[in-house]
TORVO-792446 format. One line per field, with one value per residue (C-alpha): residue in one letter; x, y, z. Coordinates in Angstrom, 1 decimal. Each point is the difference from the previous one (the first is absolute). Layout:
BEGIN
type: [A,...]
east: [X,...]
north: [Y,...]
up: [Z,...]
//
This chain:
BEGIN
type: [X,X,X,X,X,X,X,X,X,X,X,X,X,X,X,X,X,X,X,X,X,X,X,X,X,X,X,X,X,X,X,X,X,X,X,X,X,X,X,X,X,X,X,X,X,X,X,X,X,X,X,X,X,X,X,X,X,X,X,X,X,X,X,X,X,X,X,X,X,X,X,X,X,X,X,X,X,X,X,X,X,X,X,X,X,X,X,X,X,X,X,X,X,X,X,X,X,X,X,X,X,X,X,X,X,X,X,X,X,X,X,X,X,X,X,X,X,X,X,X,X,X,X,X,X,X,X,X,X,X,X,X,X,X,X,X,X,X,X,X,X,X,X,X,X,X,X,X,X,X,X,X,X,X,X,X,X,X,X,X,X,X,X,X,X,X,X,X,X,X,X,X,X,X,X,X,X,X,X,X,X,X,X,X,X,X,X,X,X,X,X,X,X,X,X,X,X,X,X,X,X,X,X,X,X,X,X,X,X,X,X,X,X,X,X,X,X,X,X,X,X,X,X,X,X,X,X,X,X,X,X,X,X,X,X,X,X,X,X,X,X,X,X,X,X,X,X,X,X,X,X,X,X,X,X,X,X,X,X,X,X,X,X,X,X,X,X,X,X,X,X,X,X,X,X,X,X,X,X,X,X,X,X,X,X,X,X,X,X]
east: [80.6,2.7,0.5,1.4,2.6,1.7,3.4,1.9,3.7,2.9,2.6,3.8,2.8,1.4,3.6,-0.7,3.1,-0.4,1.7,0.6,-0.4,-0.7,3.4,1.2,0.8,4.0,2.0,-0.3,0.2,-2.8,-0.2,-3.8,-2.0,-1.4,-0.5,-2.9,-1.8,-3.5,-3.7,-1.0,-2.2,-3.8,-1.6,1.6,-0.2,-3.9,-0.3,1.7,-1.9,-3.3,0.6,1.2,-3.4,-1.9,-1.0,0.7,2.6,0.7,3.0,1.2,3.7,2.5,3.5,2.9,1.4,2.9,1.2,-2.2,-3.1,-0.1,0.5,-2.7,-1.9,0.7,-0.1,-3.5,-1.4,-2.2,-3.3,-2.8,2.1,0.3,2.5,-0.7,3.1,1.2,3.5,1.9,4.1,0.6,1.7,-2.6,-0.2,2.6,0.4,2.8,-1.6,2.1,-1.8,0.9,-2.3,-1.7,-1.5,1.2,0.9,1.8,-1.2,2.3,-1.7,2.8,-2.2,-2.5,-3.5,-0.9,-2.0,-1.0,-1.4,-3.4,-1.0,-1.9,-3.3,-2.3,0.8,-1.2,-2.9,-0.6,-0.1,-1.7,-3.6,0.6,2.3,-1.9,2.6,2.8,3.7,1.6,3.5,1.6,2.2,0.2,-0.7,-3.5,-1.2,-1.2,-2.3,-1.3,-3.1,-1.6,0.8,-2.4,-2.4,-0.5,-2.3,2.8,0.8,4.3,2.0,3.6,2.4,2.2,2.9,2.1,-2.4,1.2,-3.7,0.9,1.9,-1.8,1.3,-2.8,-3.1,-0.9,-0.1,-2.2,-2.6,-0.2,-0.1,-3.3,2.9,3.1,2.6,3.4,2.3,1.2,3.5,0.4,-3.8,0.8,-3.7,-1.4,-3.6,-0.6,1.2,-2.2,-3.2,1.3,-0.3,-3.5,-1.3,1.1,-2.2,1.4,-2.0,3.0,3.5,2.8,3.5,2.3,2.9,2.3,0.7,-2.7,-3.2,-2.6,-2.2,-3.3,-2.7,-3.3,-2.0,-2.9,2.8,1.0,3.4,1.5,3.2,2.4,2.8,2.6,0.2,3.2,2.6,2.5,2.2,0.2,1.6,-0.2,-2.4,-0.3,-3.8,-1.6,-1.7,-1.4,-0.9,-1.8,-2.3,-0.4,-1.0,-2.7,-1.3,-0.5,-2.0,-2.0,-1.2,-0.8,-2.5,2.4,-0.8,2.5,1.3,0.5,2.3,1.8,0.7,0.6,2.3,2.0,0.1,1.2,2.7,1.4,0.0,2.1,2.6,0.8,0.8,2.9,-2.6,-2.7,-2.8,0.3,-0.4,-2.1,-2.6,-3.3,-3.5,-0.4,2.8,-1.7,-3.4]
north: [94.5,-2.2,-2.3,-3.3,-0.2,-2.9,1.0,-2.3,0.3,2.4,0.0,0.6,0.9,3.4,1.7,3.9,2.1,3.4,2.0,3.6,-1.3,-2.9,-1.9,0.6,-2.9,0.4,-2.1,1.9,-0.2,1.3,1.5,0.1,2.2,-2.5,-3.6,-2.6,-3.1,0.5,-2.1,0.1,-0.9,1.3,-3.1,1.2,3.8,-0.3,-2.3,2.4,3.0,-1.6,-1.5,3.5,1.4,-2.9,-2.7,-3.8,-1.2,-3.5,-0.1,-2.8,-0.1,-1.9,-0.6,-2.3,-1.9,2.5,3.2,2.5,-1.7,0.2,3.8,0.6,-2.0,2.1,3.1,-1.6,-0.7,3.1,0.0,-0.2,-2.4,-3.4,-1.5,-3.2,-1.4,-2.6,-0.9,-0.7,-1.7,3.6,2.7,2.5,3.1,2.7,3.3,2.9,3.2,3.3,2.9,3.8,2.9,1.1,-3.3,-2.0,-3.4,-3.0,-3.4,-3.0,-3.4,-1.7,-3.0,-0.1,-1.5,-3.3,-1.7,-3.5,-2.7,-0.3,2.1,-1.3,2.4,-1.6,2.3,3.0,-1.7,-0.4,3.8,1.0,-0.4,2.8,2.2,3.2,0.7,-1.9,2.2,-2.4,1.4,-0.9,-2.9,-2.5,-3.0,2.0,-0.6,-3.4,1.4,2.7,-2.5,-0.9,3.1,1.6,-2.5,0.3,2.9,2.9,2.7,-0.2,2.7,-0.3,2.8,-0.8,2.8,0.9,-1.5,1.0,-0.3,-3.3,-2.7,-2.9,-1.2,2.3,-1.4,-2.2,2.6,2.0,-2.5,-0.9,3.6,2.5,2.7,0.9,2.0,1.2,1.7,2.7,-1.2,-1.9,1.9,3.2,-0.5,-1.1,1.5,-2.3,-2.8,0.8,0.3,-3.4,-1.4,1.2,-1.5,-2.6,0.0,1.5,1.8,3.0,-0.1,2.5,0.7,1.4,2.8,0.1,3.9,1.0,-1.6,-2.7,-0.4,-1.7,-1.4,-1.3,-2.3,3.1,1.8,2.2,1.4,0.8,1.5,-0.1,2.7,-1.7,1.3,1.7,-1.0,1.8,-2.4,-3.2,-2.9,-2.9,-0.5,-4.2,-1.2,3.4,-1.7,-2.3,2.4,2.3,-3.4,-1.1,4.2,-0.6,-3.4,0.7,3.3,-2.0,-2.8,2.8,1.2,2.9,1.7,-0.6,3.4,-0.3,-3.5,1.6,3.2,-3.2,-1.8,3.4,0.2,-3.4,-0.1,3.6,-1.7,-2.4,1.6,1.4,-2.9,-2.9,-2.7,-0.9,1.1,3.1,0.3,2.7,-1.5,-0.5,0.1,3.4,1.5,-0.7,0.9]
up: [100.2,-0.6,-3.1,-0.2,-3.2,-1.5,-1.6,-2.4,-0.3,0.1,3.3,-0.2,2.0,-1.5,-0.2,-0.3,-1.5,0.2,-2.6,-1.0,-3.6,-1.9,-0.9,-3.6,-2.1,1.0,2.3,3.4,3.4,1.8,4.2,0.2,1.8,2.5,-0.5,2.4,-1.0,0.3,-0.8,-3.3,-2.6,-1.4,2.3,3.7,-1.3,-0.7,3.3,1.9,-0.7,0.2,3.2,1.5,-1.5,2.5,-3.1,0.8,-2.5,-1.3,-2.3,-1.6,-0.7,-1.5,2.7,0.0,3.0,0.7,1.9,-2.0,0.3,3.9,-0.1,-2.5,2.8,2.8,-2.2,-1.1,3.7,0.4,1.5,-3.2,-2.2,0.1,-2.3,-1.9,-1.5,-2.3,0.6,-3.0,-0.9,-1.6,1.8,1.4,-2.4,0.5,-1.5,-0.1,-0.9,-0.7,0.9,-0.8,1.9,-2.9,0.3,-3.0,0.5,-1.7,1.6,-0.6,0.5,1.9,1.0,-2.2,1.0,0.4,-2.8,1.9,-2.8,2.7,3.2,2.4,-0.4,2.8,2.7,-2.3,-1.4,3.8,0.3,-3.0,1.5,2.8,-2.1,-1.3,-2.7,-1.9,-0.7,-2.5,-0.6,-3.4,1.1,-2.3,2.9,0.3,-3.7,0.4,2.9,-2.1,-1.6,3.4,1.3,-2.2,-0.1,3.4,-0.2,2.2,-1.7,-1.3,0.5,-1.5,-0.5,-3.6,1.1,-2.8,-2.9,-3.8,-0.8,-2.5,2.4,-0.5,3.5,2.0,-2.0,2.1,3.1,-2.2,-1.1,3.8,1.5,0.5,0.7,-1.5,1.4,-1.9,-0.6,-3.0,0.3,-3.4,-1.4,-2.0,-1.0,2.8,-0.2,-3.2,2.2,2.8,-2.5,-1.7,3.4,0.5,-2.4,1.0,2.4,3.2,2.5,0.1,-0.9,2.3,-1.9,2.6,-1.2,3.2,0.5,-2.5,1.6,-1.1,-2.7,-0.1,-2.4,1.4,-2.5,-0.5,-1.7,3.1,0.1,3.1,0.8,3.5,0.9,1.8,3.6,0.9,3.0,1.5,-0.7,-1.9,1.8,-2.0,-2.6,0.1,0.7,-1.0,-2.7,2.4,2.5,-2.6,-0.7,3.6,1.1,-3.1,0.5,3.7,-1.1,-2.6,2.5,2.4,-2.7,-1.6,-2.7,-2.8,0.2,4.0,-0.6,-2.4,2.6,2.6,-2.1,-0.3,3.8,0.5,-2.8,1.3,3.5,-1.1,-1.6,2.9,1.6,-0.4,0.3,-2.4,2.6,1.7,3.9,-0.3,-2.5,1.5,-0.9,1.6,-2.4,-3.0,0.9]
//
């Protein structure tokens, strides 16, 4: 069956750079490997891949009145998602994103996100009855939110990416969220962080390693651990992270054990890489099962 989700936050028009290497920290000129502007951002990677998995999306999004804001509209227009936005006087969030093929990547915040003194939050409190689940991504427009959010009874979701396990910044996205997913980026311990977390009170906590897998702690003490899935070839590594969470969330709503959403998490992120957009064409509900 499919669920109704309520997404807060995270769209941007991208520049993706392909490079043999990352730059050094010389004056250079560069000839990239291939260059294209592409959709971007944790909100339209995790709408995406929901909506190709046959979930009914509502994202909320912050855009500005200009040229970039109309593509992420079109790019946006899929069947499954419907797009709240709240237009603000900033330019809409761009990105340029150098890329190399063992999948490391420098992200450079050329616009960065809008941080609007109020939003507008009617037309998502207007959803929130008839959502089944709440994805708050950690912008930091979506923080005042976070309160009624969680007092509304759904269960919170949010994804805190590249946490250092101390950044006072994603508190509030933990207080409000029954499950945490993350990365070990900037977490050379991140097991302690992970338990830290849980008792906290979280129902399960999943830190993501890229190429090495996934990691996850349930609140009975379970560990559980997630080979990555190899590809033939990786393409372009942007929105695997969201793809990995969208292939779990999907099995977890279908009744997945947590050791099967971590397996469809796998699938989906693989999937993706080998793709240039954040959803792959072949990811469907069939490919995970």
């Amino acid at each position: 069956m499919p669920s109704s989700i309520l997404i807060l936050g995270g769209t941007s028009l991208d520049t993706i750079i392909h490079l043999d290497q990352l730059p050094a920290p010389v004056p250079q000129t560069i000839w990239p490997r291939q260059a294209y502007r592409s959709l971007g951002s944790t909100g339209a990677g995790k709408s995406l891949n929901l909506a190709a998995l046959g979930h009914r999306i509502t994202l909320h999004t912050l855009l500005g009145r200009d040229a970039e804001a109309e593509i992420i509209r079109q790019q946006l227009a899929k069947p499954g998602i419907r797009l709240l936005v709240e237009a603000t006087d900033i330019a809409t969030e761009q990105h340029v994103n150098l890329m190399t093929a063992a999948g490391e990547r420098i992200s450079l915040f050329v616009q960065p996100p809008a941080e609007p003194e109020t939003v507008d939050w009617q037309s998502v409190k207007a959803q929130l009855p008839g959502a089944d689940l709440v994805v708050a991504n950690i912008l930091a427009y979506v923080k005042p939110a976070l309160g009624w959010l969680k007092a509304s009874g759904r269960p919170v979701w949010t994804d805190l990416h590249d946490y250092d396990g101390s950044d006072p910044y994603h508190q509030p996205f933990i207080d409000a969220a029954k499950v945490i997913f993350l990365s070990s980026d900037n977490l050379p311990d991140y097991r302690r962080t992970m338990e830290q977390l849980i008792r906290g009170g979280k129902a399960f906590v999943v830190c993501t390693h890229g190429s090495a897998g996934a990691t996850l702690l349930s609140n009975d003490g379970q560990w559980l651990e997630q080979v990555a899935i190899q590809v033939p070839e990786v393409i372009d590594t942007n929105g695997a992270g969201d793809a990995f969470f969208s292939g779990f969330l999907h099995c977890y709503l279908q009744g997945g054990t947590l050791t099967d959403c971590l397996r469809a998490g796998a699938t989906a992120g693989a999937l993706c890489v080998t793709s240039q957009e954040l959803v792959s064409d072949r990811l469907t509900p069939e490919a995970l099962s």
